[in-house]
C-alpha positions as CSV (number, residue, x, y, z in Angstrom):
1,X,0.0,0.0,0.0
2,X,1.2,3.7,-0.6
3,X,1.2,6.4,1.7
4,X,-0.5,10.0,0.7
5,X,0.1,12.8,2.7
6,X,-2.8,14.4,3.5
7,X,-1.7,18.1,4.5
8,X,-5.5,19.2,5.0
9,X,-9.5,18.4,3.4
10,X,-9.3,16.2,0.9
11,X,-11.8,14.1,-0.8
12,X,-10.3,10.7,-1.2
13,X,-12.1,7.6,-4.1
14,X,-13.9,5.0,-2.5
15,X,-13.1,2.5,-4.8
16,X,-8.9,3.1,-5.5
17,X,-8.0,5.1,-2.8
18,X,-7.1,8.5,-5.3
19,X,-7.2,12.0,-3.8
20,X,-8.2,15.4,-4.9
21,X,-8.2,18.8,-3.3
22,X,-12.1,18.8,-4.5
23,X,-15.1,17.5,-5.1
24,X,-15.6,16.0,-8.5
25,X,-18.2,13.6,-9.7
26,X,-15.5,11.1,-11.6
27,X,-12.2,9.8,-10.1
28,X,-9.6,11.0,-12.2
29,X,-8.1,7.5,-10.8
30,X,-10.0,4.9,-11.8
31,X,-12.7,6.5,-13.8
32,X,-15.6,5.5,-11.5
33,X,-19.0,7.4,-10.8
34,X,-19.9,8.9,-7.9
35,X,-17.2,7.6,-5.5
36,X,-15.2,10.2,-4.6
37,X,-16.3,11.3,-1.0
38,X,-14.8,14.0,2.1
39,X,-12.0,12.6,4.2
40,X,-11.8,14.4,7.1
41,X,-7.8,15.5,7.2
42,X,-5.9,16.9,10.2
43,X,-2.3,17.8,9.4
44,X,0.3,15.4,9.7
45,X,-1.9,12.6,8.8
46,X,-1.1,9.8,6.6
47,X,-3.9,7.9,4.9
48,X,-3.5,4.5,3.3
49,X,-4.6,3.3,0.2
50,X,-6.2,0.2,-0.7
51,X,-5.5,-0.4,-4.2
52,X,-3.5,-3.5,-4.7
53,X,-0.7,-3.7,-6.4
54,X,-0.5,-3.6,-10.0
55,X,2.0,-4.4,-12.6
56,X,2.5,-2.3,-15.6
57,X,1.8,-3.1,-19.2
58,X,4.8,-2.9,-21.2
59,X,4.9,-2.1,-24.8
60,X,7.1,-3.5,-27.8
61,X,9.5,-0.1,-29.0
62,X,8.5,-1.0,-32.9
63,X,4.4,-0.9,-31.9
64,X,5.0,2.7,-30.1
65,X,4.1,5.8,-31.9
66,X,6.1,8.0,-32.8
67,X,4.4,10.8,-31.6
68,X,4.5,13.3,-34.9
69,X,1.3,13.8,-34.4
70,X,1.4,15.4,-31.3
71,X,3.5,18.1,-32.4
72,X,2.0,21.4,-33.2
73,X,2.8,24.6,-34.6
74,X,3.2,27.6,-32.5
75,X,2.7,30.3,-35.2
76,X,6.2,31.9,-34.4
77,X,8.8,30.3,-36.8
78,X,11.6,31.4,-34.5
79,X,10.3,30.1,-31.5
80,X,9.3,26.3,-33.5
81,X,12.8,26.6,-34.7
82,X,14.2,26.4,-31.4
83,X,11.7,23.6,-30.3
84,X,12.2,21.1,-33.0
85,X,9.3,21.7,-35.1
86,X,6.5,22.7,-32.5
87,X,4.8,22.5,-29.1
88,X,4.8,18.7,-28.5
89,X,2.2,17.3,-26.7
90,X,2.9,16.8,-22.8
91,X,5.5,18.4,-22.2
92,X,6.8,20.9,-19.9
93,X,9.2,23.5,-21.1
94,X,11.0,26.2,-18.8
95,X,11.6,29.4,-20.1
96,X,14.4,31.7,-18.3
97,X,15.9,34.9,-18.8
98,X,17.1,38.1,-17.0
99,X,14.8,40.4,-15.6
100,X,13.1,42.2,-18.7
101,X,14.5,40.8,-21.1
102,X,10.9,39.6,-22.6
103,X,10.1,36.2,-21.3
104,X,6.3,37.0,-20.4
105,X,6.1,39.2,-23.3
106,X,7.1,35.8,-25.5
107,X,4.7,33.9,-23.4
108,X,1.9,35.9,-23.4
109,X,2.9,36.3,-27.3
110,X,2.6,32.4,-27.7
111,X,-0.5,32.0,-25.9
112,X,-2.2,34.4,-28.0
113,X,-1.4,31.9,-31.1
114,X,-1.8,29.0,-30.0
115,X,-5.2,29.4,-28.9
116,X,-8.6,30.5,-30.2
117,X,-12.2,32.0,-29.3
118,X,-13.4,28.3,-28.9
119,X,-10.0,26.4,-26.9
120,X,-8.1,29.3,-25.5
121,X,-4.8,29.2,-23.5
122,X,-4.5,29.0,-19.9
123,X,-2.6,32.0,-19.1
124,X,-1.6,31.3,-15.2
125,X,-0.3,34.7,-13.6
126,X,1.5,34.3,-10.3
127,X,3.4,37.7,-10.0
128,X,0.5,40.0,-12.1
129,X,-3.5,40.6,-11.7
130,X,-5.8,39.7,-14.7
131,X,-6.5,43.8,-14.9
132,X,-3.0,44.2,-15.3
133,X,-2.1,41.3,-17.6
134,X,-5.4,42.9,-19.8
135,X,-2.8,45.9,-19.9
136,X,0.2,44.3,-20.8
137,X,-2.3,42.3,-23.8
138,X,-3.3,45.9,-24.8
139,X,-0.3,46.9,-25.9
140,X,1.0,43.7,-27.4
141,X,-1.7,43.6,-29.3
142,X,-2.5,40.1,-27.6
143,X,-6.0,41.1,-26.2
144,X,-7.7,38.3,-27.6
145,X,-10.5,35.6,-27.0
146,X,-7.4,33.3,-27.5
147,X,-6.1,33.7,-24.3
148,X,-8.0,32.9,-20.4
149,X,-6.0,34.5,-17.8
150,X,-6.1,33.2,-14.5
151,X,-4.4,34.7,-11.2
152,X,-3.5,31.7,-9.0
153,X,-0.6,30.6,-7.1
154,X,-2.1,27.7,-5.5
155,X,-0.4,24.5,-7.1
156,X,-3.6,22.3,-6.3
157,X,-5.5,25.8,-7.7
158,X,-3.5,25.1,-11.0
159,X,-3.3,21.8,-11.3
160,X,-7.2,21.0,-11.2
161,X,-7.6,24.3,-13.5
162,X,-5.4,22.6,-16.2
163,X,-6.8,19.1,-15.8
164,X,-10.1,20.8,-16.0
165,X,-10.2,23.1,-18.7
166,X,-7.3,21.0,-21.3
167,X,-6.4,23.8,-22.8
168,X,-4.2,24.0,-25.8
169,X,-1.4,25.0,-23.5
170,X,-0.8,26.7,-20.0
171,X,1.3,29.1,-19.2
172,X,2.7,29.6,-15.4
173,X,4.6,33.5,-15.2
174,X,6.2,32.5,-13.1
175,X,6.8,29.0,-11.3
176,X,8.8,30.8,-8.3
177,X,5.3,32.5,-7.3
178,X,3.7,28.8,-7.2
179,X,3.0,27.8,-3.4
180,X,3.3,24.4,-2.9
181,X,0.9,23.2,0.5
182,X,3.4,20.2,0.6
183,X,6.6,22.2,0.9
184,X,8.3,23.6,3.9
185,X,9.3,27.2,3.4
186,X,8.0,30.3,1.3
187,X,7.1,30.2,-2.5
188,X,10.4,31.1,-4.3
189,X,12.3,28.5,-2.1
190,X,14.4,25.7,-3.6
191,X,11.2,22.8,-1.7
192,X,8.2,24.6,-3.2
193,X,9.8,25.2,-6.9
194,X,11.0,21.6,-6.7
195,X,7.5,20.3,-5.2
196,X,5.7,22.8,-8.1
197,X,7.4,21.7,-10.9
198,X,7.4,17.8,-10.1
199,X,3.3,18.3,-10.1
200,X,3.0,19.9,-13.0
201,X,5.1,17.6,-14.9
202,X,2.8,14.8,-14.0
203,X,-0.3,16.6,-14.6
204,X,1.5,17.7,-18.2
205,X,1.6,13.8,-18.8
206,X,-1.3,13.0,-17.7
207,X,-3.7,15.2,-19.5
208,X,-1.4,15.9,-22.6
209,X,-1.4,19.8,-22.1
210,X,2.0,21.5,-23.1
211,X,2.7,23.8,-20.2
212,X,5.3,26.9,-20.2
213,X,6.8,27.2,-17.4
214,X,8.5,30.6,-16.9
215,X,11.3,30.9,-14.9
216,X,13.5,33.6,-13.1
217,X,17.3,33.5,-13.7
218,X,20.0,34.2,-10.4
219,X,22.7,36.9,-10.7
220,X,25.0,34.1,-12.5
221,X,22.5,33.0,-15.1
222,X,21.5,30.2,-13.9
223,X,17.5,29.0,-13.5
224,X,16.6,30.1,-9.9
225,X,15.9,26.8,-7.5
226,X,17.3,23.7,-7.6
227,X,19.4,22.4,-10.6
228,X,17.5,19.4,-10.5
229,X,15.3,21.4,-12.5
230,X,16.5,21.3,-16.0
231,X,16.5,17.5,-15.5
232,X,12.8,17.5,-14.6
233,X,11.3,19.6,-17.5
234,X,11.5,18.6,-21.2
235,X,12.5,21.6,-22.5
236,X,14.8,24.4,-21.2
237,X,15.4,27.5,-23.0
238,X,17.0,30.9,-22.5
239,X,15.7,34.4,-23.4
240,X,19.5,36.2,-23.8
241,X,20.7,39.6,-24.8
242,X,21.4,43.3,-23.6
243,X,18.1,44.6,-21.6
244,X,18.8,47.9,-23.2
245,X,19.3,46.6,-26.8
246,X,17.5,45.5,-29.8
247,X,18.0,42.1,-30.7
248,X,17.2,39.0,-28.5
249,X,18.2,35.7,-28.9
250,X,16.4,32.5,-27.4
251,X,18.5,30.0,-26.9
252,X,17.5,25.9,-26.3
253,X,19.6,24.3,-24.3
254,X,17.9,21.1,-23.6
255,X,14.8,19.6,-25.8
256,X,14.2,15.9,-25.9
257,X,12.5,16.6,-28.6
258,X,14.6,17.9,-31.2
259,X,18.4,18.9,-31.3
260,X,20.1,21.0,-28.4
261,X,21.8,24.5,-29.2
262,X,19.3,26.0,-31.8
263,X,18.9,29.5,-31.9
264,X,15.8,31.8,-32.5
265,X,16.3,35.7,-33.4
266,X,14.1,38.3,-32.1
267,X,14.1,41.9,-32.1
268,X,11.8,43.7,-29.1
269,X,10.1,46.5,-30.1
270,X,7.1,48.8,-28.6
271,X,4.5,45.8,-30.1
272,X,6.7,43.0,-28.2
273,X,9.0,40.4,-29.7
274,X,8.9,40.7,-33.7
275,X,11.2,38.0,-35.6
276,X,13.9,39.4,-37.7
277,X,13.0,39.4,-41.4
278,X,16.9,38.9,-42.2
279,X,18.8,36.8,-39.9
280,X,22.1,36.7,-41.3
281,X,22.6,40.6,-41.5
282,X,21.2,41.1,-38.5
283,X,24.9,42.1,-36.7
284,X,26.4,43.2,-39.6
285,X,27.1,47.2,-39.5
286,X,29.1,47.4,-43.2
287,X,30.9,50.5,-42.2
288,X,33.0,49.1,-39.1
289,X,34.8,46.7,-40.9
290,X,37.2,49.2,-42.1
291,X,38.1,49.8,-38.2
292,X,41.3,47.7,-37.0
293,X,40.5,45.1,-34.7
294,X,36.9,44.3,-36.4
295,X,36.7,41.1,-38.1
296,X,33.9,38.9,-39.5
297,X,33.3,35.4,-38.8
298,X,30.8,32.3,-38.4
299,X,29.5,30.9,-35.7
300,X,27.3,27.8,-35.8
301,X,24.2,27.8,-33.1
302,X,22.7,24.5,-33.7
303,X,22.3,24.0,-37.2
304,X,22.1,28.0,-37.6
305,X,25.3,29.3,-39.7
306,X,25.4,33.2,-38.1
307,X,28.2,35.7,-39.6
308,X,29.2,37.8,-36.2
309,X,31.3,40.8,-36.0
310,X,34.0,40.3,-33.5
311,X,35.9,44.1,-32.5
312,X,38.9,44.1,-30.7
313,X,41.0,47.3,-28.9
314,X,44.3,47.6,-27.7
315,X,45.7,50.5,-25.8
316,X,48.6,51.2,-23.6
317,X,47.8,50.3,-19.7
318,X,48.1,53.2,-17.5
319,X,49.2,51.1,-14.7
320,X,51.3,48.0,-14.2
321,X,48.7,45.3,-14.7
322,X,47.2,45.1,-17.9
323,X,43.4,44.7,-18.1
324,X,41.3,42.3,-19.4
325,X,37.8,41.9,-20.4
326,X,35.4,40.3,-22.7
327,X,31.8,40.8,-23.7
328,X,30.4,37.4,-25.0
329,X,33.3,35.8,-25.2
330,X,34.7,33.4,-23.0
331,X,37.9,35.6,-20.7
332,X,39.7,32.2,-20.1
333,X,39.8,31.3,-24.0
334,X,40.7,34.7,-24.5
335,X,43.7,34.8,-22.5
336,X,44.6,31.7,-24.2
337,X,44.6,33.5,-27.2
338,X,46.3,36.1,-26.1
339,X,49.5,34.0,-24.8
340,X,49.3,31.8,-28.3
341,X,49.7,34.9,-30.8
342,X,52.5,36.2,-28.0
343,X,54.5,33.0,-27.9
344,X,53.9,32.1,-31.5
345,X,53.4,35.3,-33.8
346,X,55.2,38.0,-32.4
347,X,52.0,39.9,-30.9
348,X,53.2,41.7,-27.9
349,X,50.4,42.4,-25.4
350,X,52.5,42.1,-22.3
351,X,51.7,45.9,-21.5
352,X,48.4,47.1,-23.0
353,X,44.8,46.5,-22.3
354,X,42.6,44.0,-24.3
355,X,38.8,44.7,-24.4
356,X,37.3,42.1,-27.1
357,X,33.0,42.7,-27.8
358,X,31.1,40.7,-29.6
359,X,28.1,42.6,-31.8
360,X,24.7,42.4,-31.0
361,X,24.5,40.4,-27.8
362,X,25.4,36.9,-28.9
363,X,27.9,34.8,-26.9
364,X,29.8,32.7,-28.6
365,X,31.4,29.8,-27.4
366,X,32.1,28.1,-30.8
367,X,35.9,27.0,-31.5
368,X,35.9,28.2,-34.7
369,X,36.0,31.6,-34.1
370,X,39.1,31.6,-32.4
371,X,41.2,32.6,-35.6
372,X,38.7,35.4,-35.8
373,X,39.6,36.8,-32.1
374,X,43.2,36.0,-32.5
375,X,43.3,38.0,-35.4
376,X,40.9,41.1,-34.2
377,X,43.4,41.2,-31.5
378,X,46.5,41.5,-33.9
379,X,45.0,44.2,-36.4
380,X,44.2,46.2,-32.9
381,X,47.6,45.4,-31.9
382,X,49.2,46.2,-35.4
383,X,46.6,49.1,-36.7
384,X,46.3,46.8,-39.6
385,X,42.9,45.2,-41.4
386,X,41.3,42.8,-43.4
387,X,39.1,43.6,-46.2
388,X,36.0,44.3,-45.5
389,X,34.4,41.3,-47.6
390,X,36.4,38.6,-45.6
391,X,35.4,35.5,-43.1
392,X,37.7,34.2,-40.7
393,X,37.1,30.7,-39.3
394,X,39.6,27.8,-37.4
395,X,40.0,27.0,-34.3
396,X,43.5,27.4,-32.9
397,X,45.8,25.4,-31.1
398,X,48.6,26.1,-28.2
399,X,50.9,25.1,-30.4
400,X,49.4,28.0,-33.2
401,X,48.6,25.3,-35.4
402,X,44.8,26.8,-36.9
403,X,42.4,23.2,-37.2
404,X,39.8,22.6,-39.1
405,X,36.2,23.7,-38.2
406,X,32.9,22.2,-37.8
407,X,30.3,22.0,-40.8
408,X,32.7,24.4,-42.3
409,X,30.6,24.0,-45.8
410,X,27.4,25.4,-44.3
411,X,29.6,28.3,-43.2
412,X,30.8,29.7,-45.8
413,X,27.6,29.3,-47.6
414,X,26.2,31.7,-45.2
415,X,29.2,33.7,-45.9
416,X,28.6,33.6,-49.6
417,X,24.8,34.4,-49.2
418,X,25.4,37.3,-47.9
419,X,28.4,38.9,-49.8
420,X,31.6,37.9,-48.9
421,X,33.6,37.3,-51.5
422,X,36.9,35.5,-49.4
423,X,37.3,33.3,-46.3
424,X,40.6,32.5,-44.5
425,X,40.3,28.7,-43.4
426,X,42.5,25.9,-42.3
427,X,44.4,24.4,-44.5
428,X,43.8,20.8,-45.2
429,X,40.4,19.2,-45.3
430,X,38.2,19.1,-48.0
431,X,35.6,21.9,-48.4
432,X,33.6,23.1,-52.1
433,X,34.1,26.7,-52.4
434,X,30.4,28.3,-53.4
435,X,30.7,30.0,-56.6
436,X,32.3,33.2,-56.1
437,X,34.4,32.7,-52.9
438,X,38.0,32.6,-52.8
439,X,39.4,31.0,-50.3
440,X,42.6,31.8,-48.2
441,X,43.8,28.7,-46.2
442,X,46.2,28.8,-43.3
443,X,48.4,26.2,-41.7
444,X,49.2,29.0,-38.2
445,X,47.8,31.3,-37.2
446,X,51.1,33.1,-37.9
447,X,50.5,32.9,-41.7
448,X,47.0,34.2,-40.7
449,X,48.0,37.3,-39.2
450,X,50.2,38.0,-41.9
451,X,47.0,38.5,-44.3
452,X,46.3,41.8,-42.4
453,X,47.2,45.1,-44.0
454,X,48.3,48.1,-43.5
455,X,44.7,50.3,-42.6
């Protein structure tokens, strides 16, 4: 027999022993009529069921579904991008981001397109009124019959609202607000979010409602709560970029659905999120290229081939430790950078100060832009260029040995899509020029810097 906590009035089946936090007129257990009756609860007690044991029915992998069918379309091709395809069926995604960077403006976006007049969304807000999600709708343009907004922070509250109404999806902004009766603590605290999140994921599998879970993010950038989190939901993804810029980038991290690391490209506006009609230019400024220390290459964000502008400045340190510091790139590669172009090409940055930024928000954590940064650092250090119309992709070794990079065909047909008209890659390896590219390949990243001219 199992043991329930009962931590106050519950109404408890007759027949198998299942509990709810109401009154209903079937079991949601055993499907039964009429059975489901008031058990009188004082705190601390412990009922016991009586339904015997059963064993589970196990099922043949080549006689499963698939599930294709279960996957639908969202409406926001960025967003389905990142997912795999579409909102699958049952499962439970976690959305997090910094404050204000636009995660309840995307969900509250999503809602209003993945419902209608007849099934609308279950918009759950835990940290805003209705009145003043209405507002927020308003100027979205998201004021719709598509959406049902309900202010709740009780997890039974939720849980029998979604198992109730099926909606097309629920949305809970945000999951730290969620009180959990269960859990010792306040609502925010690692028990409850742990306690919140383990009940909606059973109720997500149970009645097949996609939920959305949003989720606040702690000074480091991590989900706030326990990590055990990302290993509990289905889906995690990130809402990055600069709170006081443009472009925004929504990142997946985990989807058992579909591939990890895809990228979706947003741009907020006054109307909300709005996908960007060009991709590929979208951190492209033609006129900084002519600047020493700016160099083009390409990143690959799943299966996403993005040309990023990488800018580089050098300057004499006013004091006797040089500085350091990086904006979307990682400072420990960078300083590994740094000591390989010193030790193996010359590059003396012993006594000035390095800032690197990369464009438009993105982080980039891809090897193969390491010749780029190596040789946006040398053009600062040197006051030389490249031309404007040139890609830059390798990854480089301690020993200044440039190696071959990753789907390194895709990127320079992004490259060649949008202009270029060289790239400098690695040498060896096979790769087929597009028509129009000429390519530059490098055995050191030595030889590399030694493409860079006079500005």
């Amino acid at each position: 027999m199992t043991a329930v906590r009962v931590p106050r009035q519950l109404f408890v089946c007759s027949d198998c022993g299942a509990t709810t936090p109401k009154w209903q007129g079937r079991c949601d257990g055993c499907g039964s009529w009429n059975t489901v009756g008031e058990a009188a609860a004082v705190p601390g007690l412990t009922l016991r069921s009586r339904a015997p044991l059963r064993a589970g029915v196990a099922q043949r992998l080549d006689r499963v579904g698939d599930g294709t069918g279960q996957r639908r379309r969202s409406g926001i091709d960025e967003l389905d991008r990142v997912l795999g395809g579409g909102v699958v069926a049952g499962s439970l995604i976690l959305l997090g981001g910094d404050p204000g960077i636009g995660k309840s403006t995307l969900a509250l976006q999503l809602a209003a397109r993945m419902g209608s007049a007849d099934d609308p969304v279950l918009y759950c807000a835990g940290e805003e009124s209705a009145a003043q999600v209405a507002m927020r709708a308003e100027r979205l343009g998201c004021r719709l019959p598509s959406v049902a907004v309900l202010a709740e922070t009780d997890l039974d509250g939720l849980a029998a609202a979604i198992a109730s109404a099926r909606p097309p999806l629920a949305v809970v902004d945000s999951i730290q607000t969620v009180s959990a009766p269960d859990a010792a603590g306040t609502p925010g605290s690692p028990g409850h979010v742990r306690e919140a999140v383990a009940r909606l994921l059973t109720v997500a599998k149970e009645t097949g409602v996609p939920i959305v879970l949003v989720g606040h993010v702690t000074k480091d950038g991590a989900i706030a709560g326990p990590r055990t989190l990302e290993h509990m939901v289905d889906v995690v993804l990130y809402l990055e970029g600069e709170r006081h810029g443009e472009h925004r980038l929504l990142r997946g991290v985990k989807n058992r659905f579909g591939s990890t690391g895809e990228l979706g490209l947003f741009t907020m506006e006054g109307e909300g999120l709005r996908q960007l009609d060009a991709p590929g230019r979208a951190f492209l400024d033609e006129n900084s290229l002519t600047v020493p220390g700016n160099v083009l290459t390409v990143t690959c964000e799943g299966t996403r081939p993005l040309v990023v502008e990488i800018q580089a400045l050098v300057a004499p340190t006013s004091f006797g430790l040089p500085r350091r510091t990086s904006s979307g790139f990682d400072l420990g590669r960078l300083h590994l950078l740094i000591a390989v172009i010193e030790k193996r090409a010359g590059v003396l940055l012993g006594q000035a100060d390095v800032f690197l930024n990369v464009v438009g928000g993105v982080r980039l954590s891809d090897p193969a832009v390491d010749l780029g940064v190596a040789l946006a650092l040398a053009g600062a250090a040197r006051n030389r260029v490249l031309p404007r119309d040139t890609v830059v992709l390798g990854e480089v070794g301690l020993g200044g040995e440039v190696r071959r990079a990753s789907r390194l065909d895709a990127r320079l047909a992004e490259a060649d899509a949008l202009g270029q008209v060289a790239a400098v890659i690695p040498e060896g390896g096979r790769s087929a020029a597009p028509r129009g590219l000429r390519l530059q390949r490098v055995s050191t990243v030595s030889a590399a810097i030694g493409l860079l001219r006079p500005e």
